[in-house]
C-alpha positions as CSV (number, residue, x, y, z in Angstrom):
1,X,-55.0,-130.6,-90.3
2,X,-58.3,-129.0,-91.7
3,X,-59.5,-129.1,-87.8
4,X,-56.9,-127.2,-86.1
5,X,-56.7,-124.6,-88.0
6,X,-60.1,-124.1,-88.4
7,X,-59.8,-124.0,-84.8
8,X,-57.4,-121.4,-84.6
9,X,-59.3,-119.3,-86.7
10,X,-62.2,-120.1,-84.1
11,X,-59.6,-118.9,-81.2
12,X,-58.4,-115.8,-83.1
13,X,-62.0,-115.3,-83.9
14,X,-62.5,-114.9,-80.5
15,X,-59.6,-113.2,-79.2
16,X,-60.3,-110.5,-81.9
17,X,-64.1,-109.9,-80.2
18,X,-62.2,-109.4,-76.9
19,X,-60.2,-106.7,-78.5
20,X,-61.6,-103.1,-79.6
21,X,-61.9,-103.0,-83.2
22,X,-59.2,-100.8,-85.3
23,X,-55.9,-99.8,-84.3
24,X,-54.6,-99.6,-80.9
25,X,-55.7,-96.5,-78.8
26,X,-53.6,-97.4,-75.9
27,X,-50.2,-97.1,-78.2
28,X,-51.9,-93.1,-78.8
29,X,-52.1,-91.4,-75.6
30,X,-49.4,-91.4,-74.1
31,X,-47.8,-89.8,-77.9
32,X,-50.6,-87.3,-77.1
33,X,-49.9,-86.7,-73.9
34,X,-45.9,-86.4,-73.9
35,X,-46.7,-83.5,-76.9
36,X,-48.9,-81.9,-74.6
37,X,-46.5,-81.7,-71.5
38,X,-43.4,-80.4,-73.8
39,X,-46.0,-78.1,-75.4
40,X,-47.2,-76.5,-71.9
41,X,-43.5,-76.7,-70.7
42,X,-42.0,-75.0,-73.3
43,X,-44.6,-72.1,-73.2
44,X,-43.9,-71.8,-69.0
45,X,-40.3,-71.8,-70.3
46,X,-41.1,-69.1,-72.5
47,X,-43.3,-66.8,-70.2
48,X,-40.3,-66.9,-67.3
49,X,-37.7,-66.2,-69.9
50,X,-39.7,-63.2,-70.8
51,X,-40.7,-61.9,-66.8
52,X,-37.2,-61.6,-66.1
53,X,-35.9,-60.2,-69.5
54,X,-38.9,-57.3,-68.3
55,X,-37.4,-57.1,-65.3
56,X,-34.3,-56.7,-66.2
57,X,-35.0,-53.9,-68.1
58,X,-36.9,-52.0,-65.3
59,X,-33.6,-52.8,-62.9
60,X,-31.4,-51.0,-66.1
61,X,-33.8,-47.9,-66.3
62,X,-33.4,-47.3,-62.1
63,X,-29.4,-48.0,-62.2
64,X,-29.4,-45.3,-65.1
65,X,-31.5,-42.8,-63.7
66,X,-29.6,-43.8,-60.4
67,X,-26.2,-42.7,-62.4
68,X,-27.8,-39.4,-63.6
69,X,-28.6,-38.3,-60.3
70,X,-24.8,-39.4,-59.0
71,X,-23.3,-37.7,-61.8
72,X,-25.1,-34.2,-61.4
73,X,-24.6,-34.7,-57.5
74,X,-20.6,-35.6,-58.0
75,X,-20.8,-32.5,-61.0
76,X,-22.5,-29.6,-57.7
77,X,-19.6,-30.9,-55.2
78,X,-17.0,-30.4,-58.0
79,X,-18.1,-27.0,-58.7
80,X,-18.2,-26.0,-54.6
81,X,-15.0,-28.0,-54.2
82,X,-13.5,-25.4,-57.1
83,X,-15.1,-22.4,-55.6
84,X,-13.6,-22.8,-52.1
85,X,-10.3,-23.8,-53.8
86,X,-10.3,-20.3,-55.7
87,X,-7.5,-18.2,-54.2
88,X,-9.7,-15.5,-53.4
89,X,-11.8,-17.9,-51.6
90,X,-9.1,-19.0,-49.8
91,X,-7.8,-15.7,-48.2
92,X,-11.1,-14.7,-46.9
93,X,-11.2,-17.8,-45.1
94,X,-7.8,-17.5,-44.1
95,X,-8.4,-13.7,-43.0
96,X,-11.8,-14.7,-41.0
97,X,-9.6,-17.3,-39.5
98,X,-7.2,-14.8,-38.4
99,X,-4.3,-16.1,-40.0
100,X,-1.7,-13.8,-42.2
101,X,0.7,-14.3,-45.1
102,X,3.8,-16.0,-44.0
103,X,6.8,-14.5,-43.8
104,X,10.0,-14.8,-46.4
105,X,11.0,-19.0,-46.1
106,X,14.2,-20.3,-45.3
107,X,15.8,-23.8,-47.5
108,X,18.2,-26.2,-45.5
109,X,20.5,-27.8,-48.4
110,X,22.0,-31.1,-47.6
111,X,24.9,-30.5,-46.2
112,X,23.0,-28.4,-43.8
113,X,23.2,-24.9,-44.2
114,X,20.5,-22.0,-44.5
115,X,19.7,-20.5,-47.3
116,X,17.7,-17.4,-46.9
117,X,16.6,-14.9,-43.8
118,X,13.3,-16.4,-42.5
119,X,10.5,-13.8,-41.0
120,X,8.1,-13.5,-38.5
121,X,4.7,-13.3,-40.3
122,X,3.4,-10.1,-39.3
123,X,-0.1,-8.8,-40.2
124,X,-0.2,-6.6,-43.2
125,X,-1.7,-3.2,-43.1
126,X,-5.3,-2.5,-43.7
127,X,-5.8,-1.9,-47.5
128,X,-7.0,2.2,-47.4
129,X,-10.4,2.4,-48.5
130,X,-10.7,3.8,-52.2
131,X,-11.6,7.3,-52.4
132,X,-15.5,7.8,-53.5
133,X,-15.3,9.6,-56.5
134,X,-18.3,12.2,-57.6
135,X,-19.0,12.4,-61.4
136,X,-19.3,16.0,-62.3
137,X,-22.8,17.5,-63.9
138,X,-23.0,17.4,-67.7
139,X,-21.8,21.4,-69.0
140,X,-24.9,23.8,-68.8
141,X,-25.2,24.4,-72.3
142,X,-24.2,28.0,-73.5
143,X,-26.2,31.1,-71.7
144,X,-26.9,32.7,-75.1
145,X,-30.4,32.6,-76.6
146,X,-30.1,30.2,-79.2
147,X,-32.5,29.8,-82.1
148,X,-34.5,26.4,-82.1
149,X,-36.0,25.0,-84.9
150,X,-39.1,25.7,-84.0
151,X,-38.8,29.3,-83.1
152,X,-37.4,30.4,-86.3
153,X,-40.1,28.0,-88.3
154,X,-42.7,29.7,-86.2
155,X,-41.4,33.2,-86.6
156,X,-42.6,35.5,-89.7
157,X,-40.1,36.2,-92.3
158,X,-39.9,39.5,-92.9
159,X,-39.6,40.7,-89.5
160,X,-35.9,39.6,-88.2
161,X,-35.2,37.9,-84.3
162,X,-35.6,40.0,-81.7
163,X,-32.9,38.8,-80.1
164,X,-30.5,39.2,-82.9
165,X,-27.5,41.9,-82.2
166,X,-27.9,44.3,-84.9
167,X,-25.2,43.7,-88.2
168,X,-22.8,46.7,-86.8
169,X,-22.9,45.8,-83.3
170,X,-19.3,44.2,-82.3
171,X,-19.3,40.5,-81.8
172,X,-19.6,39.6,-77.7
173,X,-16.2,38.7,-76.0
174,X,-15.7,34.7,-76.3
175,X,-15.8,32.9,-72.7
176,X,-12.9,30.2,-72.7
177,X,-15.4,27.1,-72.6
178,X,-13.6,24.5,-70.4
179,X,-12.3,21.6,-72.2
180,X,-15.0,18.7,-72.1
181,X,-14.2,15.9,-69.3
182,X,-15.5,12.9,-69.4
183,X,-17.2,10.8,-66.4
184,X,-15.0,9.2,-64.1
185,X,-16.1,5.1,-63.8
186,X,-15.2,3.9,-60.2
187,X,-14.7,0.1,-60.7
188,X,-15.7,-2.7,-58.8
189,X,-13.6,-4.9,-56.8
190,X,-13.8,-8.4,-57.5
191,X,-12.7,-11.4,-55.0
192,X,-10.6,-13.1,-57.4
193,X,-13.4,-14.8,-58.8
């Protein structure tokens, strides 16, 4: 029994210099390599995810300023779609059209009968143009000499105005001084606006 196991340990012996020494390299790599793969996947992974989240958020910032621009465009055509809808508006554009206020209407009830007198719509007469009114001159003031400031300050004080009545002289006859009027305002006409 002493020679076969020595004899094993002479065929181990051998086997073992057939295999490289320490633990097995081949059970390593592919550990190595699967780590690597999920590594480099998961980073790939990670760039896409983060490609379209950018572009995602360039396609937002267009569709908003895209919704700016439609909202002050829909805001104009509101405003002109008011301003032709004014009534003013809409007589001038009736009147270049050459059309004129209808007449009085007529109802038909149910059971048939007419309520009202309808009327030819006949043009209505030309407004008359408003008179132009002029607005009258300021008053003149008074024709009497009158003593400024500065021509009495300027004037010695001893020696009286020469243009001063003397003390027994009667008092000139009052004019009547019209009574003040104030300046007429013609006012514009608007077009319903």
């Amino acid at each position: 029994m002493t020679k076969p196991a020595k004899q094993l340990r002479g065929r181990a012996a051998r086997l073992s210099q057939l295999l490289p020494p320490g633990p097995s390299q081949a059970a390593r790599t592919p550990f190595v390599l699967l780590v690597v793969v999920l590594l480099g996947g998961g980073l790939i992974c990670l760039l896409m995810l983060n490609s379209a989240l950018n572009e995602g958020s360039f396609r937002l910032n267009d569709l908003k300023k895209q919704t700016t621009e439609l909202t002050d465009e829909e805001q104009q055509l509101q405003r002109d779609v008011d301003d032709r809808s004014a009534p003013g508006a809409l007589e001038r554009r009736a009147r270049e059209l050459s059309m004129v206020p209808g007449g009085s209407p007529a109802f038909l009830d149910p059971d048939g009968k007419v309520r009202g007198t309808p009327t030819e719509a006949t043009e209505p007469p030309e407004p008359a143009p408003e008179p132009v009114r002029q607005q009258r001159a300021p008053l003149a003031p008074p024709a009497g000499p009158t003593p400024s400031a500065s021509t009495t300050a300027s004037a010695p004080a001893s020696a009286p105005p020469a243009s001063a009545p003397p003390a027994s002289a009667s008092p000139p006859p009052a004019q009547p001084s019209p009574a003040p009027q104030t300046p007429t305002q013609q006012t514009p006409t608007t077009s319903g606006r």
